[in-house]
mmCIF file as gemmi writes it, N, C-alpha and C atoms, coordinates in Angstrom:
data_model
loop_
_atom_site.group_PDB
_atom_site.id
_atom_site.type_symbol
_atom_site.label_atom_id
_atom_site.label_alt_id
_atom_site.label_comp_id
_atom_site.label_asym_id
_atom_site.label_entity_id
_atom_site.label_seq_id
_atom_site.pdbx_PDB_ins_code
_atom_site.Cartn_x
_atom_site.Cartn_y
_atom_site.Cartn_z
_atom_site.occupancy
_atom_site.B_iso_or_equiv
_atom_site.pdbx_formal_charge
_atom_site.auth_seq_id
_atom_site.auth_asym_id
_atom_site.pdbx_PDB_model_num
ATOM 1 N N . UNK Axp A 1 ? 72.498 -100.345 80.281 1 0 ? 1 A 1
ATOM 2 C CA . UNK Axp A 1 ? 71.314 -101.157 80.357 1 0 ? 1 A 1
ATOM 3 C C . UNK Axp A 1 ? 71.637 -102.428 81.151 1 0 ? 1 A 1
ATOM 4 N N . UNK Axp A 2 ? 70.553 -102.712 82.498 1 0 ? 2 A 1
ATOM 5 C CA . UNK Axp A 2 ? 70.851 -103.798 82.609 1 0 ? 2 A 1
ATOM 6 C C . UNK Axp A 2 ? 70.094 -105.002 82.102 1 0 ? 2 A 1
ATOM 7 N N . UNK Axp A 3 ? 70.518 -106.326 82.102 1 0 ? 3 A 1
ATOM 8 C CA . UNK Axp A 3 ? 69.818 -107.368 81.756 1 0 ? 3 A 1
ATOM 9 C C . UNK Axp A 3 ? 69.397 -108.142 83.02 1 0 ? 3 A 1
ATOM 10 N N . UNK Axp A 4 ? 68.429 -108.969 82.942 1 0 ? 4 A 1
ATOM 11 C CA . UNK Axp A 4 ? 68.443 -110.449 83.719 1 0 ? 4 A 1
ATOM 12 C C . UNK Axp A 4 ? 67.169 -111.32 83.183 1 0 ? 4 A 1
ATOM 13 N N . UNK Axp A 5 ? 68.562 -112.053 82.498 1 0 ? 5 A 1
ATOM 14 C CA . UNK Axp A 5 ? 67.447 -112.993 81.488 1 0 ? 5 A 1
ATOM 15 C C . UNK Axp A 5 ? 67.117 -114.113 82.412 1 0 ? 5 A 1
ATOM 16 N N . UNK Axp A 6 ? 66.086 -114.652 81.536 1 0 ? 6 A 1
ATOM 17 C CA . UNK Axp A 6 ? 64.744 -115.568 82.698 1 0 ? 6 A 1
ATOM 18 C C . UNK Axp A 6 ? 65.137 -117.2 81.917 1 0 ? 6 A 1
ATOM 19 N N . UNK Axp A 7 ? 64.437 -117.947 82.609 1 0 ? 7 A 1
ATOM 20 C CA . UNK Axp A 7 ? 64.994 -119.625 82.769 1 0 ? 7 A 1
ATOM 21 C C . UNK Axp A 7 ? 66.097 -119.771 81.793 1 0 ? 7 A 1
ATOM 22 N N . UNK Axp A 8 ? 66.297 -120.57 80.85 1 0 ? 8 A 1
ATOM 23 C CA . UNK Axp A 8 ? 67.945 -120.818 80.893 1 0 ? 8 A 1
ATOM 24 C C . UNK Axp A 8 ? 68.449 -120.319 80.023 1 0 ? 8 A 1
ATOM 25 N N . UNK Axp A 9 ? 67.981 -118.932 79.484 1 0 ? 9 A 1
ATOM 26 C CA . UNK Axp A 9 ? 68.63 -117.947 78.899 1 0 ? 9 A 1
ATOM 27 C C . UNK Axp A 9 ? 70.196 -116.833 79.709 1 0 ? 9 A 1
ATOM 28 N N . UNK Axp A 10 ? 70.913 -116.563 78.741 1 0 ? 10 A 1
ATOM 29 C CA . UNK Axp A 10 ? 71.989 -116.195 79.28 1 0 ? 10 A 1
ATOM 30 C C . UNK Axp A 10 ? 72.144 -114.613 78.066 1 0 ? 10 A 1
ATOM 31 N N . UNK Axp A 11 ? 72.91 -113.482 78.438 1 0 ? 11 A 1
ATOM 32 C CA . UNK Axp A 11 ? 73.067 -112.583 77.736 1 0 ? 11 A 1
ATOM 33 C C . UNK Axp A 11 ? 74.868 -112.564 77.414 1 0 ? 11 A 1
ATOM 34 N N . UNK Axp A 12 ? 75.174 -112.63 76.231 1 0 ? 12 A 1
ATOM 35 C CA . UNK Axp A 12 ? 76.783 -112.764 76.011 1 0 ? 12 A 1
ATOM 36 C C . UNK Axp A 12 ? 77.129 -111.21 75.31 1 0 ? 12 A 1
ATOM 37 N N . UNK Axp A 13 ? 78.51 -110.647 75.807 1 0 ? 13 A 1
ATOM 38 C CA . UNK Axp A 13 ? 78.823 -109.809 74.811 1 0 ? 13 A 1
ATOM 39 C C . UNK Axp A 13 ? 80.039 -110.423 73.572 1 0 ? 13 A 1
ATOM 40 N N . UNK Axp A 14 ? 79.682 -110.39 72.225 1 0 ? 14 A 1
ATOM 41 C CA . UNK Axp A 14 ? 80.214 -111.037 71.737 1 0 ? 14 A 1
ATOM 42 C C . UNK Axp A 14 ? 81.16 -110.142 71.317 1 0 ? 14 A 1
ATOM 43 N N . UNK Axp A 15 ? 82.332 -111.13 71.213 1 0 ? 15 A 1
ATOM 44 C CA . UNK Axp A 15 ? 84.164 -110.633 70.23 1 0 ? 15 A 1
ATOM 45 C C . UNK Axp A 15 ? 84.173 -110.137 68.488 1 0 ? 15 A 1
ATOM 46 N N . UNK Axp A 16 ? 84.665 -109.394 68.717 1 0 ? 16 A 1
ATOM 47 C CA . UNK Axp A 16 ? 84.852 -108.799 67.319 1 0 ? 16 A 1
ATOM 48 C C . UNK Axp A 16 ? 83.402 -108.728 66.572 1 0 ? 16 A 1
ATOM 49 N N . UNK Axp A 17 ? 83.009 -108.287 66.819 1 0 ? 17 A 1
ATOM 50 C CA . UNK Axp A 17 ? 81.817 -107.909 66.064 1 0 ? 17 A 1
ATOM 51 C C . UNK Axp A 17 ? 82.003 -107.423 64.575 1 0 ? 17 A 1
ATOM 52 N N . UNK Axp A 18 ? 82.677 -107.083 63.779 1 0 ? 18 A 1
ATOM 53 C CA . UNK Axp A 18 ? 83.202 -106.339 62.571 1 0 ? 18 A 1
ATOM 54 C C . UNK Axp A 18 ? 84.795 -106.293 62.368 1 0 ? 18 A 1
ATOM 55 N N . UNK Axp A 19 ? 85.166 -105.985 61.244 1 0 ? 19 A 1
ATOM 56 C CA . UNK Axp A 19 ? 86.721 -106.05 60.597 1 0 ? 19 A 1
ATOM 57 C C . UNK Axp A 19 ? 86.497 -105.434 59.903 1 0 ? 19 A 1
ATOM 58 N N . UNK Axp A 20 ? 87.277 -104.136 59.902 1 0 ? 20 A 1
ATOM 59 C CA . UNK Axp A 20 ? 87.681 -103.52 58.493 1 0 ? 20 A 1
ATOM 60 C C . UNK Axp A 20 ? 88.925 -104.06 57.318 1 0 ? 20 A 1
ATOM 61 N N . UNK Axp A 21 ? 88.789 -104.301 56.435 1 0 ? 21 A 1
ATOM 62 C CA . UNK Axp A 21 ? 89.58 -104.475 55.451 1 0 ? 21 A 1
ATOM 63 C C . UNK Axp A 21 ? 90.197 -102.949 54.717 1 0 ? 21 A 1
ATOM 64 N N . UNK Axp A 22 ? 91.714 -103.591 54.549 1 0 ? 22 A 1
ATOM 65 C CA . UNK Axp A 22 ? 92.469 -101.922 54.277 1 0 ? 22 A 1
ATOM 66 C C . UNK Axp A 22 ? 91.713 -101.363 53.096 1 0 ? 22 A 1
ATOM 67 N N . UNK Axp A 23 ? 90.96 -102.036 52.313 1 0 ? 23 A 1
ATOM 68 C CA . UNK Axp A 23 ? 89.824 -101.461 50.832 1 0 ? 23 A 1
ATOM 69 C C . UNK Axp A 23 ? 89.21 -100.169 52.096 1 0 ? 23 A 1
ATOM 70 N N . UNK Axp A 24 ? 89.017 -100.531 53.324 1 0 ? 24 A 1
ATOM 71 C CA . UNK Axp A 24 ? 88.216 -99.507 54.092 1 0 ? 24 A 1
ATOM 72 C C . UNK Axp A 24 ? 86.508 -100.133 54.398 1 0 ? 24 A 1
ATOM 73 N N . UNK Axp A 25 ? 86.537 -101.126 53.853 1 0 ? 25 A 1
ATOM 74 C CA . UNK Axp A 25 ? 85.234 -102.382 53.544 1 0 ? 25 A 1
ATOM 75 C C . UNK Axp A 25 ? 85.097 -102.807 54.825 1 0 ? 25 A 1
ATOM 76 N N . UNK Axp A 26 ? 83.847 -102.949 55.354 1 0 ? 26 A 1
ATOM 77 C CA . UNK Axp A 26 ? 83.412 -103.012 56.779 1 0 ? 26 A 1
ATOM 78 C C . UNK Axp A 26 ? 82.959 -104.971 56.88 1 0 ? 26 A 1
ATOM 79 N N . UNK Axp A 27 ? 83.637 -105.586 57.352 1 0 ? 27 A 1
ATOM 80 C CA . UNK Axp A 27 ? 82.829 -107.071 57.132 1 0 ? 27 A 1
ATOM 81 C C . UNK Axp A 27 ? 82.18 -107.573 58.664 1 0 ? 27 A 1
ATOM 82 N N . UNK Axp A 28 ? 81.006 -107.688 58.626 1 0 ? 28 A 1
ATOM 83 C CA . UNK Axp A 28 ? 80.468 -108.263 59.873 1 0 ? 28 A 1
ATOM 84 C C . UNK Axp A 28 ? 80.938 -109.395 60.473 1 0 ? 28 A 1
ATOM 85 N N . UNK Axp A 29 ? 81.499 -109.864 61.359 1 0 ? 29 A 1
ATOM 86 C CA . UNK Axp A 29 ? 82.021 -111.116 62.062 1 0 ? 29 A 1
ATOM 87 C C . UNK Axp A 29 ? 81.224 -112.122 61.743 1 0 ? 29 A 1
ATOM 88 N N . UNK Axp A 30 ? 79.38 -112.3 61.539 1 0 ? 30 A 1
ATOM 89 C CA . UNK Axp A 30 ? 78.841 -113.093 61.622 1 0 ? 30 A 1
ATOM 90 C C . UNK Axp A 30 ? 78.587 -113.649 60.203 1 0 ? 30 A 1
ATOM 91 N N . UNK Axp A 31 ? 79.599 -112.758 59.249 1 0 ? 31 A 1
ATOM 92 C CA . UNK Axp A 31 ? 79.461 -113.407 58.028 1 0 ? 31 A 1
ATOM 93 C C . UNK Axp A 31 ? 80.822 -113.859 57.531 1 0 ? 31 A 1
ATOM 94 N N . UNK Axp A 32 ? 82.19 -113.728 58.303 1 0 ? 32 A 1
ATOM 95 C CA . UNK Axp A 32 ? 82.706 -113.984 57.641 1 0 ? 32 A 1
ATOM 96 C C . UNK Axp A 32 ? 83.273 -115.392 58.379 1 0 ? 32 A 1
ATOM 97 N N . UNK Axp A 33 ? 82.881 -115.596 59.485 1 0 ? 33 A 1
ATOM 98 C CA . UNK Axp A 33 ? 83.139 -116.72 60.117 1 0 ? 33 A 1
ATOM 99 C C . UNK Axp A 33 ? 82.035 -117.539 61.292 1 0 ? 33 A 1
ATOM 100 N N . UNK Axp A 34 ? 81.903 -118.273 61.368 1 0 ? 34 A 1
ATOM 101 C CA . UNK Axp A 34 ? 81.173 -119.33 62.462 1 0 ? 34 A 1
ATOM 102 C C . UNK Axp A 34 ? 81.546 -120.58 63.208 1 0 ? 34 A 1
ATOM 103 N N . UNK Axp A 35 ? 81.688 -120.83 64.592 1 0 ? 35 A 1
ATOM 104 C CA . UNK Axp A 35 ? 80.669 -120.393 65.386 1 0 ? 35 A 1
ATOM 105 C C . UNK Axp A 35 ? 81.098 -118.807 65.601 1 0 ? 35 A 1
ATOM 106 N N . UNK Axp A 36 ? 79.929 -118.261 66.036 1 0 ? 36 A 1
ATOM 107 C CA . UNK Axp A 36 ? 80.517 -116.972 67.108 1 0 ? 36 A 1
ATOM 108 C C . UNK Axp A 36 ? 80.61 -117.175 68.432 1 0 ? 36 A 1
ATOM 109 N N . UNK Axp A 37 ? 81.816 -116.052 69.293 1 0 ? 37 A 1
ATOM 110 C CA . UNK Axp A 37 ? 82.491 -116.101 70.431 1 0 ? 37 A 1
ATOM 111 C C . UNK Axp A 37 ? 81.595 -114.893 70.691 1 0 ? 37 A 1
ATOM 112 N N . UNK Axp A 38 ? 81.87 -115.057 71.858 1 0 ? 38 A 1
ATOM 113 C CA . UNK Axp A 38 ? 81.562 -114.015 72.842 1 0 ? 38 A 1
ATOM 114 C C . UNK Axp A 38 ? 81.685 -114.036 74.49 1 0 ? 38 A 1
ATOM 115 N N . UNK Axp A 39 ? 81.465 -113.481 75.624 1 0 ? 39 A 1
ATOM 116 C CA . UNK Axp A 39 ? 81.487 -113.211 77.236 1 0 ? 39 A 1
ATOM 117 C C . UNK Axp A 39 ? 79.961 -113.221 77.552 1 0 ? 39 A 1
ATOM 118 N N . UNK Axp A 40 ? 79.896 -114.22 78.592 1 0 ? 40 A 1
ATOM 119 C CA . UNK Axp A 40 ? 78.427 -114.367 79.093 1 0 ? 40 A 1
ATOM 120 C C . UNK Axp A 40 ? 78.555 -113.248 80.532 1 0 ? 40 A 1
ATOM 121 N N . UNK Axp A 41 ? 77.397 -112.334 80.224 1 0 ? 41 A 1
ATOM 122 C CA . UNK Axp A 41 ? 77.331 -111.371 81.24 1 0 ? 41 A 1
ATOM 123 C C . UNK Axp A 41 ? 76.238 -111.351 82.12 1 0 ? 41 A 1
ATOM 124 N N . UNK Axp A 42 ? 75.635 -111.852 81.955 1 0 ? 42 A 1
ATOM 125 C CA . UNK Axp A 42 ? 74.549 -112.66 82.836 1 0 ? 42 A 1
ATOM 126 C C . UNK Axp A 42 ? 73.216 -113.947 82.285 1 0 ? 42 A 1
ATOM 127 N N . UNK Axp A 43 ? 73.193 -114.1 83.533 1 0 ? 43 A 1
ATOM 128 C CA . UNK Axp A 43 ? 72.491 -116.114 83.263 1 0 ? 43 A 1
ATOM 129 C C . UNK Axp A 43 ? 70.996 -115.603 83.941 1 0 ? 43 A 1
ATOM 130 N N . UNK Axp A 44 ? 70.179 -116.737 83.499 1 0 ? 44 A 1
ATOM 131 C CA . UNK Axp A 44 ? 68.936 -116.906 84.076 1 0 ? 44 A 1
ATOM 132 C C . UNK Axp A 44 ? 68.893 -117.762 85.491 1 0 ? 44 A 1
ATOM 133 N N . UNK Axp A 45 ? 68.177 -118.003 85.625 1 0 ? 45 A 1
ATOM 134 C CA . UNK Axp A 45 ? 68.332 -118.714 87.182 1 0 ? 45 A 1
ATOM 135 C C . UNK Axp A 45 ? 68.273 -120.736 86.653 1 0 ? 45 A 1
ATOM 136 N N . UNK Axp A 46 ? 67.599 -121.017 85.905 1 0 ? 46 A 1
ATOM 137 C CA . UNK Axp A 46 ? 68.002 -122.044 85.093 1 0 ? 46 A 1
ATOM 138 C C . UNK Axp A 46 ? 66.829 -122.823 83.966 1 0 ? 46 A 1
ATOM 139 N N . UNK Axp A 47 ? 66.846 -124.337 83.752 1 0 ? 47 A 1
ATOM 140 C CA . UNK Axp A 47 ? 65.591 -124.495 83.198 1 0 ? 47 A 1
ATOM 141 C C . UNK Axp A 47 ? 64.77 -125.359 83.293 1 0 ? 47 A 1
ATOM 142 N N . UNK Axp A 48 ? 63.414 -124.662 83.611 1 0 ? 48 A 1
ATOM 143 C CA . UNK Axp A 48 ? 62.448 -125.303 84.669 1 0 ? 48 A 1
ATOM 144 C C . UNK Axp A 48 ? 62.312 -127.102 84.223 1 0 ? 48 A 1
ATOM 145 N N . UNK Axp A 49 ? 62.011 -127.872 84.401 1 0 ? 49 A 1
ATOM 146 C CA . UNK Axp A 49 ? 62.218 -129.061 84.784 1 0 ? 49 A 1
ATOM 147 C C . UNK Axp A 49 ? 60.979 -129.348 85.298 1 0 ? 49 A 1
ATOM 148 N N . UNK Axp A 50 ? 60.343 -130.93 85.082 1 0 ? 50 A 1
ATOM 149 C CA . UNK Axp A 50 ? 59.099 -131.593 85.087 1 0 ? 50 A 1
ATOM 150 C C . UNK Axp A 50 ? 58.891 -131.246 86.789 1 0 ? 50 A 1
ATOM 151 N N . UNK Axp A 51 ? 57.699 -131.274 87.067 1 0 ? 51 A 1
ATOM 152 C CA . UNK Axp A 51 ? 57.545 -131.108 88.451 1 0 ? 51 A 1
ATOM 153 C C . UNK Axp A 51 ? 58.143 -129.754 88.79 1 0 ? 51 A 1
ATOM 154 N N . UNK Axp A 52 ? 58.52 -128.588 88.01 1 0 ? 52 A 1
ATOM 155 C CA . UNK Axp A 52 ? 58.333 -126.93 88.618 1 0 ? 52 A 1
ATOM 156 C C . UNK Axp A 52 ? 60.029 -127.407 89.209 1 0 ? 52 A 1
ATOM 157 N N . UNK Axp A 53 ? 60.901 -127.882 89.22 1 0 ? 53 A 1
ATOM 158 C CA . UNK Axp A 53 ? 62.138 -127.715 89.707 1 0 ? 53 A 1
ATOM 159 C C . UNK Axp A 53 ? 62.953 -127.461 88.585 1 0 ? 53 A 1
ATOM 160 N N . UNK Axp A 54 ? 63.988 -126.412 89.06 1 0 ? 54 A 1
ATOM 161 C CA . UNK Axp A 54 ? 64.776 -125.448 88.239 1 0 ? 54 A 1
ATOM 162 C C . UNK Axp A 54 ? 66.473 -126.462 88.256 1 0 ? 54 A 1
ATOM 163 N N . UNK Axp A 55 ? 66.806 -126.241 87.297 1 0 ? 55 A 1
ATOM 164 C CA . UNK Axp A 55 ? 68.264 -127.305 86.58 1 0 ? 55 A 1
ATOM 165 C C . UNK Axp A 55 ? 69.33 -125.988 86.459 1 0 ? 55 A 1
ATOM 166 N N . UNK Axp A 56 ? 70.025 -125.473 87.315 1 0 ? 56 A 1
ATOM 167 C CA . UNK Axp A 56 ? 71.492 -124.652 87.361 1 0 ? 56 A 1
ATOM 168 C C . UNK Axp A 56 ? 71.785 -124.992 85.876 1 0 ? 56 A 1
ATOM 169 N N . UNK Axp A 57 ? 72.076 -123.297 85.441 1 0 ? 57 A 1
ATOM 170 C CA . UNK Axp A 57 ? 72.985 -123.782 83.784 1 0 ? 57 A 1
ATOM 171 C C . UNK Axp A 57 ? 74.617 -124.052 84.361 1 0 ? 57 A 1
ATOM 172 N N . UNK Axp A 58 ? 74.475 -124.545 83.326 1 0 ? 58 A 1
ATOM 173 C CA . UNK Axp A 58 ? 76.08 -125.198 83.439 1 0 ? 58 A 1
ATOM 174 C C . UNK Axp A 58 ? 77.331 -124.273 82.968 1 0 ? 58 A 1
ATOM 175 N N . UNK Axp A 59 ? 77.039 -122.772 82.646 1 0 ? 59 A 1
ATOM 176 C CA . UNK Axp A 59 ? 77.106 -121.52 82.274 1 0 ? 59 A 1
ATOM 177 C C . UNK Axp A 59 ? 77.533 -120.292 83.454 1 0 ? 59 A 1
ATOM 178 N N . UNK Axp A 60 ? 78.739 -119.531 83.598 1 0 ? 60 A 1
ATOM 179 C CA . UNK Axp A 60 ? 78.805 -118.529 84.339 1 0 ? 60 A 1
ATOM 180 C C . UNK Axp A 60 ? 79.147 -116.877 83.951 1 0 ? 60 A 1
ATOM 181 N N . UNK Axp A 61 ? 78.857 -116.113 84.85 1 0 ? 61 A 1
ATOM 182 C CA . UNK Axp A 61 ? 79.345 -114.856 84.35 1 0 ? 61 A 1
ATOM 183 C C . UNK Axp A 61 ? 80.654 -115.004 84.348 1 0 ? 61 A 1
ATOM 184 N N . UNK Axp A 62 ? 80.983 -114.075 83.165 1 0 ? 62 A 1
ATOM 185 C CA . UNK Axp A 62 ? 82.492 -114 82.51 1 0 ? 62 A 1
ATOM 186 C C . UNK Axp A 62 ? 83.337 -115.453 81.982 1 0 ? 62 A 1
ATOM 187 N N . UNK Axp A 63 ? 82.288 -116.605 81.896 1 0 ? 63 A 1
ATOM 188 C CA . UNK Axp A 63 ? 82.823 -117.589 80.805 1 0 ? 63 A 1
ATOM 189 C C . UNK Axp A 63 ? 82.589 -116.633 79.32 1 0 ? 63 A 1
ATOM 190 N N . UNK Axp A 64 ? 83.889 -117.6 78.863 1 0 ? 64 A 1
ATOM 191 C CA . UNK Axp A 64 ? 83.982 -117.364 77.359 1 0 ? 64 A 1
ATOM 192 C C . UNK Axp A 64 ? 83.558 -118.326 76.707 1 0 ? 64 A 1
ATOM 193 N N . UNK Axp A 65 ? 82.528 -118.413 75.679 1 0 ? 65 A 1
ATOM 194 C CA . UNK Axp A 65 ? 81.593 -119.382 75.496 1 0 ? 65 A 1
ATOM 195 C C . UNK Axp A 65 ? 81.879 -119.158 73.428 1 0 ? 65 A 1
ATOM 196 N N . UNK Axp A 66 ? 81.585 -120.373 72.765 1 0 ? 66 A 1
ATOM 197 C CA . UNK Axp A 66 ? 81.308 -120.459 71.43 1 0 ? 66 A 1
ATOM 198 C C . UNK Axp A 66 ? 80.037 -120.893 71.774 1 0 ? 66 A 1
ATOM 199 N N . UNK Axp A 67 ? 78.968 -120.195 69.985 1 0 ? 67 A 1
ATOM 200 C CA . UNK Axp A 67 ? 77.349 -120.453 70.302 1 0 ? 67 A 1
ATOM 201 C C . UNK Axp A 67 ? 77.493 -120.161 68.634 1 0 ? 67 A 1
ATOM 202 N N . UNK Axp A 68 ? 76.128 -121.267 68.921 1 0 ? 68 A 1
ATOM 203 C CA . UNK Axp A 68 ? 75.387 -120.974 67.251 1 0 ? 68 A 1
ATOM 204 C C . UNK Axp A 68 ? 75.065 -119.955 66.444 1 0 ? 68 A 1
ATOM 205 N N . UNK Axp A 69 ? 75.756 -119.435 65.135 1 0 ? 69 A 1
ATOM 206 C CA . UNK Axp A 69 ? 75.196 -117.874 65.3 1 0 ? 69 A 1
ATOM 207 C C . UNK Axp A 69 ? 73.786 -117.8 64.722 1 0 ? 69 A 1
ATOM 208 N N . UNK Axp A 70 ? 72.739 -118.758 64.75 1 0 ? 70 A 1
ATOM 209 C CA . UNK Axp A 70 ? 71.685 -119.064 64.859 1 0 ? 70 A 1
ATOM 210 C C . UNK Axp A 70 ? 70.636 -118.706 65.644 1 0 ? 70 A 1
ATOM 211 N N . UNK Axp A 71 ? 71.117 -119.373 66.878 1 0 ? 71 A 1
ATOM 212 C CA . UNK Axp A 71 ? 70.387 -119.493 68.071 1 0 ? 71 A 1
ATOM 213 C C . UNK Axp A 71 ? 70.83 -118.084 68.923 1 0 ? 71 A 1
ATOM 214 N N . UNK Axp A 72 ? 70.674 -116.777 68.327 1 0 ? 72 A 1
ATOM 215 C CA . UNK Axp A 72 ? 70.934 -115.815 68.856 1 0 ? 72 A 1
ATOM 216 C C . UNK Axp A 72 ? 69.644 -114.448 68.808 1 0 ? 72 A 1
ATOM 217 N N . UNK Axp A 73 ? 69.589 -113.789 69.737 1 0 ? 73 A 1
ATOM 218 C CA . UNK Axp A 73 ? 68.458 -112.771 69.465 1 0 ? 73 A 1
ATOM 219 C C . UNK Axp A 73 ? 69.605 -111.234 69.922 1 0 ? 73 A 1
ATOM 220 N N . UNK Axp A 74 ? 69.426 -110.082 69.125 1 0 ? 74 A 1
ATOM 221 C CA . UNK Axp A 74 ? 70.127 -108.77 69.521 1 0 ? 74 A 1
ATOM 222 C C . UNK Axp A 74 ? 69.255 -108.322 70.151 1 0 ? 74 A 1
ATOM 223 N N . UNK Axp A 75 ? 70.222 -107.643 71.168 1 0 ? 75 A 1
ATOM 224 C CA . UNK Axp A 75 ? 69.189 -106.69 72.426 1 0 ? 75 A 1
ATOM 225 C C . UNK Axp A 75 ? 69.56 -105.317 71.727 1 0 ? 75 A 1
ATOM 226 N N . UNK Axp A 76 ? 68.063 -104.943 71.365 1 0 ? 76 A 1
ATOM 227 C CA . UNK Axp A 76 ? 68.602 -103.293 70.378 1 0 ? 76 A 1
ATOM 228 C C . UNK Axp A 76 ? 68.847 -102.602 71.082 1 0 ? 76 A 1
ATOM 229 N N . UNK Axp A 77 ? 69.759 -101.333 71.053 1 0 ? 77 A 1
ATOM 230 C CA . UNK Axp A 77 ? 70.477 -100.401 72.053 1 0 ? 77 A 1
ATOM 231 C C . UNK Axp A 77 ? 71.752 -101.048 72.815 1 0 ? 77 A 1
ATOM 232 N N . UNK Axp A 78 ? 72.073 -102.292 72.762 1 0 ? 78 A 1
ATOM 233 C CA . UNK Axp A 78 ? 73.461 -102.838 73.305 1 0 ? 78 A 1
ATOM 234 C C . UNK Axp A 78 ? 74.094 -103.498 71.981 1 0 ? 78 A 1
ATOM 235 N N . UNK Axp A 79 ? 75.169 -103.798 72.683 1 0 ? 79 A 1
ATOM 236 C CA . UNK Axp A 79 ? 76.204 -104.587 71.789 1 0 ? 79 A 1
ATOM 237 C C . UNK Axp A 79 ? 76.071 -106.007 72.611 1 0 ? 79 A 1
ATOM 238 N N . UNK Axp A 80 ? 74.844 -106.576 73.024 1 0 ? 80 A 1
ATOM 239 C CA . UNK Axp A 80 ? 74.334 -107.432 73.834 1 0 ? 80 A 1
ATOM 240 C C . UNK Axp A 80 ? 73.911 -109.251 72.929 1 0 ? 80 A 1
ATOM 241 N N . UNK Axp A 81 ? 73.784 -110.271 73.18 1 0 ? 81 A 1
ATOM 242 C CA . UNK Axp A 81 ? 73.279 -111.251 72.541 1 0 ? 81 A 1
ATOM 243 C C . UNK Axp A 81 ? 72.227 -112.06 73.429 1 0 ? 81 A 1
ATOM 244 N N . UNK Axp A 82 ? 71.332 -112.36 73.453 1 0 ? 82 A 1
ATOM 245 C CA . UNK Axp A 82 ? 70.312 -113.072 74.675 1 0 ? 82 A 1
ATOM 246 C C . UNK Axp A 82 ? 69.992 -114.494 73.75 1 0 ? 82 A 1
ATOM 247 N N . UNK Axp A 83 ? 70.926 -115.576 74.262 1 0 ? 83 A 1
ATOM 248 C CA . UNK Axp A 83 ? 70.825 -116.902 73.82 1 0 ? 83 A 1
ATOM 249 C C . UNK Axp A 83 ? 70.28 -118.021 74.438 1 0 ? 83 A 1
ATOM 250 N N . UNK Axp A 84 ? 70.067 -119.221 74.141 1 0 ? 84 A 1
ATOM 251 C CA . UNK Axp A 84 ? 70.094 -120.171 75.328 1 0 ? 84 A 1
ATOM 252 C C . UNK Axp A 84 ? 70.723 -120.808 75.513 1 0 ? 84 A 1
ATOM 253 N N . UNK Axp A 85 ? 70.781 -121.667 76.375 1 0 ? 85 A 1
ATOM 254 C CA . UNK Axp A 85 ? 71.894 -122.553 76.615 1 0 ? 85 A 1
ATOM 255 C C . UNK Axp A 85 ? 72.332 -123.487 75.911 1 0 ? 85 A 1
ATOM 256 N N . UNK Axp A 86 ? 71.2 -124.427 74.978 1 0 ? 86 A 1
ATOM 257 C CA . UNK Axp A 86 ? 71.098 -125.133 74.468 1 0 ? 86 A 1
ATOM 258 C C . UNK Axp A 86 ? 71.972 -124.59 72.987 1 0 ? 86 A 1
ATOM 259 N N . UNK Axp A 87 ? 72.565 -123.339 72.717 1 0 ? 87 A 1
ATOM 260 C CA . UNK Axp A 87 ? 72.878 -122.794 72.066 1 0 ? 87 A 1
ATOM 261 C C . UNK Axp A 87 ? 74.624 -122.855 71.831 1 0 ? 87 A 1
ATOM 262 N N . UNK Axp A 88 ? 74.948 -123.035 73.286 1 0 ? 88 A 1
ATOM 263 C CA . UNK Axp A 88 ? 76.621 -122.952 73.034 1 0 ? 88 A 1
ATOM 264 C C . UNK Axp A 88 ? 76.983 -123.844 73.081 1 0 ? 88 A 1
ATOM 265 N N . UNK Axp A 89 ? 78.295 -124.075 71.928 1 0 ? 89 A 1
ATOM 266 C CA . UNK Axp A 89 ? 78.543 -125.654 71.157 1 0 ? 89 A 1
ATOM 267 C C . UNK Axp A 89 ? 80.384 -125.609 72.372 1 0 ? 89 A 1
ATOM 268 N N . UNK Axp A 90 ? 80.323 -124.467 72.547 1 0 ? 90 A 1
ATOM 269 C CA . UNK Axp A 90 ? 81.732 -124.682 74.234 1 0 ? 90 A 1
ATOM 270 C C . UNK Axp A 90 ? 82.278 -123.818 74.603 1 0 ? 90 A 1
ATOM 271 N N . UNK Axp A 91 ? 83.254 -123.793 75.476 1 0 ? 91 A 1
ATOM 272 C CA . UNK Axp A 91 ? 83.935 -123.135 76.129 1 0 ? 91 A 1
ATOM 273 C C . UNK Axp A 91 ? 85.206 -123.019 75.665 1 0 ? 91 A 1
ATOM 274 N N . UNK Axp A 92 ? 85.427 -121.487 75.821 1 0 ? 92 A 1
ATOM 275 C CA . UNK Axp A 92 ? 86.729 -121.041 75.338 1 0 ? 92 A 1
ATOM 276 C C . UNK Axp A 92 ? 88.108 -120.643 76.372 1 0 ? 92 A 1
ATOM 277 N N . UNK Axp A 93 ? 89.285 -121.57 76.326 1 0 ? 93 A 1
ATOM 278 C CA . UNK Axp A 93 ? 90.105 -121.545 77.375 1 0 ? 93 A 1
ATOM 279 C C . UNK Axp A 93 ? 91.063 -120.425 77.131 1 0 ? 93 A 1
C-alpha cells in the first residue's frame, strides 16, 4: 500500500510493535511503554500557513522520530501510523 499524506501529516512505521514474554503472553508496545518510536516513511508537503503559503515539515523520510502515542491514527491493512507533526516530542540518533 502506498501512502501520501496531505499538509503536515507524516506516515511512520513504528519499532517493536509487541513482546512476547517467555509465560508465551503477548504485550503490546503501546502499553507497556511511552513515548512510541518509529521510521517516518512519508511526509505531507507541509502546513498551510495564513495567506495559503505552505511551512516545509521539519521531518524526513527515514528519520527516526519519538511521538505521542496519543496523537496517532492506524492505517488498517498496514503496520503503518499517520501522525502529525505537532505530534513528535524528537529525534532518534
Amino acid at each position: 500500500m502506498n501512502i501520501r499524506p496531505l499538509r503536515d501529516y507524516l506516515a511512520v512505521r513504528p519499532f517493536d510493535m509487541e513482546r512476547e514474554l517467555a509465560s508465551g503472553i503477548v504485550i503490546p508496545e503501546m502499553v507497556k511503554e511511552k513515548p512510541m518510536k518509529g521510521e517516518v516513511v512519508a511526509v505531507g508537503p507541509g502546513k498551510i500557513g495564513k495567506g495559503g503559503t505552505i511551512r516545509p515539515l521539519d521531518v524526513s523520510v527515514g528519520d527516526k522520530i519519538m511521538f505521542s502515542p496519543n496523537g496517532h491514527r492506524e492505517i488498517n491493512g498496514s503496520n503503518l501510523f499517520l501522525i502529525q507533526e505537532a505530534s513528535i516530542i524528537g529525534f532518534l540518533e
